[in-house]
C-alpha positions, 0 to 999 in steps of 0.5 A, a space after each residue: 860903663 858907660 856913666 864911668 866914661 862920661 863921669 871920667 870925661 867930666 872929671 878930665 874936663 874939671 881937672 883941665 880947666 882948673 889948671 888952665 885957671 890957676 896957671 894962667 899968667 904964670 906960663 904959656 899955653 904950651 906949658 899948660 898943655 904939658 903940666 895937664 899931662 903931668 910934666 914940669 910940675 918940679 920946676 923951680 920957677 913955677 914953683 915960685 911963682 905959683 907960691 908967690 900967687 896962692 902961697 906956700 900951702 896952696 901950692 904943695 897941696 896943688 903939686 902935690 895932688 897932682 903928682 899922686 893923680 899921676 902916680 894912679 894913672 901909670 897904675 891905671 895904666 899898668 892894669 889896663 895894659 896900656 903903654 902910655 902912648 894910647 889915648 883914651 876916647 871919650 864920646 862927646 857929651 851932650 845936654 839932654 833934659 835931665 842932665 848931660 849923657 853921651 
């Protein structure tokens, strides 16, 4: 359980910095934050701007990628009996020898 938490942090921690690269300059950091959380991928405007940086494929599939992720969380959540508003934990990681644990 344990390796499935730290995994899931990591994959978190990808998934953040990856939005915070590709759309740095286009909105603020607020606005990150929110997209992060799932919400205000159907703007119009980000839209554009996102197809004028990466171009129209790039974008669909980004958007797209992320509404389905989306889509799984809520299942995740239904399963887990979660209403949403918990938050889940994640330990700290930290280096050791052979590579990162908890």
């Amino acid at each position: 359980m344990r390796k499935i938490i730290r995994d899931l942090g990591c994959e978190k921690a990808i998934f953040e910095n990856a939005c915070e690269f590709l759309l740095e300059g286009l909105v603020s950091a607020k606005e990150v934050t929110s997209l992060i959380e799932g919400v205000g991928w159907e703007d119009i405007v980000l839209q554009y701007k996102m197809k004028e940086r990466m171009g129209p494929s790039t974008t669909d599939a980004i958007i797209a990628a992320v509404q389905e992720l989306s889509r799984h969380l809520l299942l995740l959540e239904g399963q887990l009996g979660l209403s949403g508003d918990e938050k889940v934990q994640y330990p700290d990681l930290k280096p050791n020898h052979g590579g990162w644990s908890c």
